[in-house]
DSSP file (Angstrom, degrees, kcal/mol; ACC not computed):
  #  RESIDUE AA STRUCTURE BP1 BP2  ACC     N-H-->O    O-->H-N    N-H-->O    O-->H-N    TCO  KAPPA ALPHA  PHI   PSI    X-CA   Y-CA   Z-CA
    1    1 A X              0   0    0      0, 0.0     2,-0.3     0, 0.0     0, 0.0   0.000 360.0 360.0 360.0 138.8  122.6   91.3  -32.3
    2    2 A X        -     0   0    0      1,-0.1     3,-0.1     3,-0.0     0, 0.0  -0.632 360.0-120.3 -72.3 121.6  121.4   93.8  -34.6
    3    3 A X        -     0   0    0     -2,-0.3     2,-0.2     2,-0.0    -1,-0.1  -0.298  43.0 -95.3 -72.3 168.1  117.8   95.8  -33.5
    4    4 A X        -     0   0    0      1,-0.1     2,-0.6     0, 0.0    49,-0.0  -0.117  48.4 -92.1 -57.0 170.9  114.9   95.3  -36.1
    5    5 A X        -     0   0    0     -2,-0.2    53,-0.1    -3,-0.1    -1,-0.1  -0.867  32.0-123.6 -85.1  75.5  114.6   97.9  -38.4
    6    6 A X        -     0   0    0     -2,-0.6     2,-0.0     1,-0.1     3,-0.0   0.269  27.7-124.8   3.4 103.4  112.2  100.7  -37.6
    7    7 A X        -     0   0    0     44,-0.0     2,-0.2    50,-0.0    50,-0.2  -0.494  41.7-105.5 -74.0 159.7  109.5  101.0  -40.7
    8    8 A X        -     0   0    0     48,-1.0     2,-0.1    45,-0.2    52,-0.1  -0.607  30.8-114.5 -87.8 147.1  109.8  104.9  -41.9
    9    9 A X     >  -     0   0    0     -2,-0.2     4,-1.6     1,-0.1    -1,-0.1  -0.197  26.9-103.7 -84.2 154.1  107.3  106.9  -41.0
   10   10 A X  H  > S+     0   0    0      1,-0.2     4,-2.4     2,-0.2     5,-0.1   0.741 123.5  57.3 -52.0 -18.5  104.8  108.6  -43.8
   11   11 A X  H >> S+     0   0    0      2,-0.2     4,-2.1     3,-0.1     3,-0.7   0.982 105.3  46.4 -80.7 -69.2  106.4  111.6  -43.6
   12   12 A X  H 3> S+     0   0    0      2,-0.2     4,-0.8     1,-0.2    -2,-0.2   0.811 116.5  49.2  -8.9 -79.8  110.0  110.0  -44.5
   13   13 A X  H 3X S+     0   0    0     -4,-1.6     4,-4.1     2,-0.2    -1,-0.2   0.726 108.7  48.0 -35.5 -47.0  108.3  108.1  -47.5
   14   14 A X  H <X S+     0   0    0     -4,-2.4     4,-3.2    -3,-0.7     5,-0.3   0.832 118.5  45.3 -76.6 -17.3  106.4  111.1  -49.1
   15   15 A X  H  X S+     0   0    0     -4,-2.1     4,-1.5     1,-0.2    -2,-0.2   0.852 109.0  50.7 -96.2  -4.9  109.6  112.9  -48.8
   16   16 A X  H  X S+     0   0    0     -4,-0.8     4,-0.6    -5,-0.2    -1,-0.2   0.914 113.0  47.7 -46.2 -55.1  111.6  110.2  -50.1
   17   17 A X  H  X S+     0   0    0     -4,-4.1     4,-1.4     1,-0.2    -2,-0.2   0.730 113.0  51.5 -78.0 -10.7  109.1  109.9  -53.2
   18   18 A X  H  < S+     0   0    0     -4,-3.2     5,-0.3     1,-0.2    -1,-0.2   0.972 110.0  48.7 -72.1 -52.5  109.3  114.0  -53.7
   19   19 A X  H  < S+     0   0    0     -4,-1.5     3,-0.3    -5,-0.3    -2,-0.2   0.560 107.7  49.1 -76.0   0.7  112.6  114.1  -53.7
   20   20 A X  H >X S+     0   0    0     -4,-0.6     3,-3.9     2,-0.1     4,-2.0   0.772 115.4  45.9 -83.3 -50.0  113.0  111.3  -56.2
   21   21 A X  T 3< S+     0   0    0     -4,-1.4    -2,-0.2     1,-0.3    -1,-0.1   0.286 111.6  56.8 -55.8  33.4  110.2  113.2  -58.7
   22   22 A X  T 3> S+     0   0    0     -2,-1.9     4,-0.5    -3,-0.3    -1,-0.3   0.304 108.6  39.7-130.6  -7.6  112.2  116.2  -57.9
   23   23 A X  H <> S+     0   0    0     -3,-3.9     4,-0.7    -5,-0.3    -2,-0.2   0.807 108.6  63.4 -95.9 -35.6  115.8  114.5  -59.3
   24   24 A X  H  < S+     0   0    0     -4,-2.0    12,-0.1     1,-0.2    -3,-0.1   0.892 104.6  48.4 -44.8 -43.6  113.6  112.8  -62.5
   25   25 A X  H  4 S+     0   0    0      1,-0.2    -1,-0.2    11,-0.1    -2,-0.2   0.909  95.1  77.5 -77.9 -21.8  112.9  116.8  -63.7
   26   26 A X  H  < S+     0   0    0     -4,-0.5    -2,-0.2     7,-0.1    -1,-0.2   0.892  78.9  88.2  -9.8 -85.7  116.6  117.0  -63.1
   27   27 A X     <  -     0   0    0     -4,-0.7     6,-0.1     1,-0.1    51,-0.1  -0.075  57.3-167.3  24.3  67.8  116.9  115.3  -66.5
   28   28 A X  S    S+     0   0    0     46,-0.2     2,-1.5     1,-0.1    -1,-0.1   0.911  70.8  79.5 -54.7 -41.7  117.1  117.3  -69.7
   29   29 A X  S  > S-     0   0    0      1,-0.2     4,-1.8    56,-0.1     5,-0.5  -0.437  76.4-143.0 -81.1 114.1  116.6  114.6  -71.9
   30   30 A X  H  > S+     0   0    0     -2,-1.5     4,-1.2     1,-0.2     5,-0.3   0.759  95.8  49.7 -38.8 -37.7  112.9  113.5  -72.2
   31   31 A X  H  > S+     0   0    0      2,-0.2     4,-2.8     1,-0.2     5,-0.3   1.000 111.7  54.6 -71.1 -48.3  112.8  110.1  -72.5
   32   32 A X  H  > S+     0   0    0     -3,-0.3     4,-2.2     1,-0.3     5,-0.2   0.933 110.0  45.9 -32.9 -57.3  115.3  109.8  -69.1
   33   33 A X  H  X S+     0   0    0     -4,-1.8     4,-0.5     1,-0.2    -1,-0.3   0.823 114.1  45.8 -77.6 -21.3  113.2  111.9  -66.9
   34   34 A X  H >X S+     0   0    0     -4,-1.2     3,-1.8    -5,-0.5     4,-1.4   0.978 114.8  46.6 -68.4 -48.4  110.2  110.3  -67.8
   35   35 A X  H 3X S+     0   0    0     -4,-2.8     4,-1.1     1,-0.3     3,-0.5   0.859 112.1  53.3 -38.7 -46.5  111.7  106.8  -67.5
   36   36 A X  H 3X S+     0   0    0     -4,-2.2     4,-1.1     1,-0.3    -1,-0.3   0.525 114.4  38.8 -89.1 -11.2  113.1  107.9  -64.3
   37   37 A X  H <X S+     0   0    0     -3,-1.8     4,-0.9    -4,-0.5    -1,-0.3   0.618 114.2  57.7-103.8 -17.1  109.5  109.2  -62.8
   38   38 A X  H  X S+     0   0    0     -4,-1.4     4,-0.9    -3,-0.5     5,-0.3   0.586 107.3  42.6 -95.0 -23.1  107.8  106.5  -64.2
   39   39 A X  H >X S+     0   0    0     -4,-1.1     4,-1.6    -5,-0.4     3,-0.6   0.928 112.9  54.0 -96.5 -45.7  109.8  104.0  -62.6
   40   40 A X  H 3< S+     0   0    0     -4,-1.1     4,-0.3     1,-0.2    -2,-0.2   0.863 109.7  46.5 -49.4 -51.4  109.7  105.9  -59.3
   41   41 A X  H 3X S+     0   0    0     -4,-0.9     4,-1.3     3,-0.1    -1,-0.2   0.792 110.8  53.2 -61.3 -25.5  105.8  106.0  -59.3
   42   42 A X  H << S+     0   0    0     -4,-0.9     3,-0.6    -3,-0.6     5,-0.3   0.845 107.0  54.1 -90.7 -73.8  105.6  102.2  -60.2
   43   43 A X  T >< S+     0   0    0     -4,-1.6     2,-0.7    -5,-0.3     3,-0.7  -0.089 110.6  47.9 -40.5-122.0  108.1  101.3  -57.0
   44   44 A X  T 34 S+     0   0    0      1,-0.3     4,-0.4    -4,-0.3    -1,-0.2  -0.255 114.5  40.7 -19.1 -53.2  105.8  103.1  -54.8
   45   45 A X  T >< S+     0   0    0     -4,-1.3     3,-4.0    -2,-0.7     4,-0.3   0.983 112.4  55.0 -51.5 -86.6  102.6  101.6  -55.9
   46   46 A X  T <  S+     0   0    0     -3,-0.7     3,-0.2     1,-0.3    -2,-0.2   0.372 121.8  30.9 -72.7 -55.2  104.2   98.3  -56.1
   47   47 A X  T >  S+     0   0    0     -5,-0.3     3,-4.1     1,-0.2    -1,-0.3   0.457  85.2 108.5 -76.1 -24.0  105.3   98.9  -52.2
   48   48 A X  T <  S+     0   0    0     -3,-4.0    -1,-0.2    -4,-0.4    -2,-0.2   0.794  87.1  37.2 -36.4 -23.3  102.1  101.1  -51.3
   49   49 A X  T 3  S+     0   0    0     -4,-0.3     2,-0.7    -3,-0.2    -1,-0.2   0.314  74.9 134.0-122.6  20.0  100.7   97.7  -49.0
   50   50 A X    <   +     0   0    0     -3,-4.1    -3,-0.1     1,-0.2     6,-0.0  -0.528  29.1 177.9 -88.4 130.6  103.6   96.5  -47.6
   51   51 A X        +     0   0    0     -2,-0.7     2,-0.6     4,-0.1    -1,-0.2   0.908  48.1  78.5 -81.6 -50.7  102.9   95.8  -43.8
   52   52 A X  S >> S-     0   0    0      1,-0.1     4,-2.6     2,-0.0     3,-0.6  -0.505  70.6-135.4 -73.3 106.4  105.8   94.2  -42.0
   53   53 A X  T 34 S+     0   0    0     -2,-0.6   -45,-0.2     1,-0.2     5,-0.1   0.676  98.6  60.7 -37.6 -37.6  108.5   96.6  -41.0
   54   54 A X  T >> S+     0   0    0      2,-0.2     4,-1.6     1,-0.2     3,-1.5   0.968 108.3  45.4 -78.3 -51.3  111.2   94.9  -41.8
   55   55 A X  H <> S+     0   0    0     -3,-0.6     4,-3.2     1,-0.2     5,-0.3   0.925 109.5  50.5 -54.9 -39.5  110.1   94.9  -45.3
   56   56 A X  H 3< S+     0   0    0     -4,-2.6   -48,-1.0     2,-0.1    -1,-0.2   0.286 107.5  61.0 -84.3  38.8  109.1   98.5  -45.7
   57   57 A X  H <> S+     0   0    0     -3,-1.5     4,-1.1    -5,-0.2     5,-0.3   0.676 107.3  43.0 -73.2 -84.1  112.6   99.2  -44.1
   58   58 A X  H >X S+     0   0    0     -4,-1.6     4,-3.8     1,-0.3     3,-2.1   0.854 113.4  51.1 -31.2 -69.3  114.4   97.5  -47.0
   59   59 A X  H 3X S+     0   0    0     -4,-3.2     4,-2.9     1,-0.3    -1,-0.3   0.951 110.3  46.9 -70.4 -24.1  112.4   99.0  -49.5
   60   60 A X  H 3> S+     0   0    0     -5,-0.3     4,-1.8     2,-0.2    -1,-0.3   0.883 119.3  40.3 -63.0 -16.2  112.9  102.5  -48.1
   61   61 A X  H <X S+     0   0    0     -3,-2.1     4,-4.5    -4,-1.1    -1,-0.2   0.830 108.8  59.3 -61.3 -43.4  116.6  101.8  -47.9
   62   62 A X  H  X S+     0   0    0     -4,-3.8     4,-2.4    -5,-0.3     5,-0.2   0.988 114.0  42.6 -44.1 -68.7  116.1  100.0  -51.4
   63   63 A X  H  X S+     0   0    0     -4,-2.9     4,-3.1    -5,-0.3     5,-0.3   0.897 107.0  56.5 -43.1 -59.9  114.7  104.0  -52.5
   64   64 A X  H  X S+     0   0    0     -4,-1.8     4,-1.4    -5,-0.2    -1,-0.2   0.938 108.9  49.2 -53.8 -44.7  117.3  106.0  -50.8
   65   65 A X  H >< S+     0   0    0     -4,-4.5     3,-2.1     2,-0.2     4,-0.4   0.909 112.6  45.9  -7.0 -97.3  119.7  104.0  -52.9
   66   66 A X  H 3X S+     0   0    0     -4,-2.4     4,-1.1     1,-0.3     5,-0.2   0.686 107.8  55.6 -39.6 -43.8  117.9  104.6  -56.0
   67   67 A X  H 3X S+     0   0    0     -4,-3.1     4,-1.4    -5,-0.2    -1,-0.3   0.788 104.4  54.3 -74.6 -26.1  117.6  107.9  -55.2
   68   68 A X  H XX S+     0   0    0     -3,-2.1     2,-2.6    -4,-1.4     3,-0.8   0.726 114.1  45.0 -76.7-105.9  121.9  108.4  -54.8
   69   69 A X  H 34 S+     0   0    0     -4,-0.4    -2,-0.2     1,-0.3    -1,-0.2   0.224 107.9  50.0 -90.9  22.5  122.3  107.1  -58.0
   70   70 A X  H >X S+     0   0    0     -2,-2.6     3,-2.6    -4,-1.1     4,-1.6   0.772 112.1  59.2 -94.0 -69.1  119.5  109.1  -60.1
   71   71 A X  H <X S+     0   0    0     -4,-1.4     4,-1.3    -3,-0.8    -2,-0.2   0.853 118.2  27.1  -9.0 -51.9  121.2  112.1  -58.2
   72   72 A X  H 3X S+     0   0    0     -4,-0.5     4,-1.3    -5,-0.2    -1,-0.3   0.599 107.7  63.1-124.0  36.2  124.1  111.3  -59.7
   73   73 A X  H <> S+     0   0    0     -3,-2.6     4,-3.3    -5,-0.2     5,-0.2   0.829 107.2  55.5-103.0 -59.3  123.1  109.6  -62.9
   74   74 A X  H  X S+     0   0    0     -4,-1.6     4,-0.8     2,-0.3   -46,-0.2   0.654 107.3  54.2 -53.4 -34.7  121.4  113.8  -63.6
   75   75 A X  H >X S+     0   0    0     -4,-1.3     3,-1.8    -5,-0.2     4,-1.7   0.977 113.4  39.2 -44.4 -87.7  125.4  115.2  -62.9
   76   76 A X  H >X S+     0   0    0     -4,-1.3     3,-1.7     1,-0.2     4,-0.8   0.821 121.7  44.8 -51.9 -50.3  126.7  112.9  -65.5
   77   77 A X  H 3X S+     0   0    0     -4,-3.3     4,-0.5     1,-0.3    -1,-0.2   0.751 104.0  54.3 -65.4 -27.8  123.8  113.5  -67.8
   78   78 A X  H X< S+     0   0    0     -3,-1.8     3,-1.1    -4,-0.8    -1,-0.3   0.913 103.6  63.9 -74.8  -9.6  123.3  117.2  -67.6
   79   79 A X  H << S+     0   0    0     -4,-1.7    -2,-0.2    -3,-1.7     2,-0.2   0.940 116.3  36.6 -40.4 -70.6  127.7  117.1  -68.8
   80   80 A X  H 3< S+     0   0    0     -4,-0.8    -1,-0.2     3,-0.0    -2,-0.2   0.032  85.9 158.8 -85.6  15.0  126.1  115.4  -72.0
   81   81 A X    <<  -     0   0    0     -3,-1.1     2,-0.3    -4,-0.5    -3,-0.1  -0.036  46.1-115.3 -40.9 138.8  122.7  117.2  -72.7
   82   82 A X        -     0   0    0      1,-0.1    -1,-0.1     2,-0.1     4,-0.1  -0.677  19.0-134.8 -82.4 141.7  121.5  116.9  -76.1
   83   83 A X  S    S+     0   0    0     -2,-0.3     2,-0.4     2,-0.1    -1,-0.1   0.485  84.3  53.8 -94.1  -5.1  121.4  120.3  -77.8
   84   84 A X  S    S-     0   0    0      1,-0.0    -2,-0.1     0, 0.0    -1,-0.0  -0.979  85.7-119.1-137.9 164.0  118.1  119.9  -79.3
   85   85 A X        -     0   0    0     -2,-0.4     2,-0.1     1,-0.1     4,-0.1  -0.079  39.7 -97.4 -78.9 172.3  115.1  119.1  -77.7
   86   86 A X    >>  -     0   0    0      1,-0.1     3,-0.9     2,-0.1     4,-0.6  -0.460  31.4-101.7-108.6-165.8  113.0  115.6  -78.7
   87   87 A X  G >4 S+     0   0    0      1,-0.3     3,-1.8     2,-0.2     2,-0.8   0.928 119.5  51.4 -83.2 -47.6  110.2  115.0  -80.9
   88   88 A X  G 34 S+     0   0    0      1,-0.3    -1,-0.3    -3,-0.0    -2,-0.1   0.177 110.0  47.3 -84.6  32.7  107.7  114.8  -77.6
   89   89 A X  G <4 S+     0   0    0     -3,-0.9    -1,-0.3    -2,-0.8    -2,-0.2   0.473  83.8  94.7-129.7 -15.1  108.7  118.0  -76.0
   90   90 A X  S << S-     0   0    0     -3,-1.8     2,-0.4    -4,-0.6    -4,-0.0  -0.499  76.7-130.7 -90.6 170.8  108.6  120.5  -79.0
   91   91 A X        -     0   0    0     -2,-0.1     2,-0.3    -3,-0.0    -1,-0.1  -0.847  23.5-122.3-144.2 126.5  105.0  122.3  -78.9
   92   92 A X              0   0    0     -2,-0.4     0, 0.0     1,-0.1     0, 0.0  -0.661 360.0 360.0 -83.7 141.2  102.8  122.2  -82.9
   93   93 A X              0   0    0     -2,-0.3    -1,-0.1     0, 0.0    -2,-0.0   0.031 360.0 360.0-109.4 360.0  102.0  125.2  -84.0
């Protein structure tokens, strides 16, 4: 038999959720990194109340996941950077 799953500790979580909002600035292209921070912040809230260990297991596994393949979603992407910057990043004058 397989033990339960051990829920992750707070410390685990907040550093789960820095280190995705630290792979989102990763990103060159705005709309990606935004996507990608905005979607990190909504799973978190979404999960903020979940009680039962064995569900906040999953979803912290669920995260580390997510977090591998924004890691290496930010490799392929910085290969292909767009050479000029978009409409919502350039600063009026």
């Amino acid at each position: 038999m397989a033990a339960a799953a051990a829920a992750p500790t707070r410390a685990e979580v907040l550093s789960l959720f820095r280190s995705l909002i630290r792979t989102a600035k990763q990103f060159s292209d705005y709309n990606i990194r935004e996507y990608t921070r905005r979607r990190a912040v909504d799973a978190f809230r979404e999960n903020r109340a979940l009680a039962d260990a064995p569900a906040a297991a999953a979803a912290f596994a669920e995260g580390k996941k997510q977090l591998e393949v924004a890691k290496r979603q930010a490799v392929v992407y910085s290969l292909y950077a767009p050479k000029s910057k978009s409409v919502m990043e350039l600063k009026v004058q």
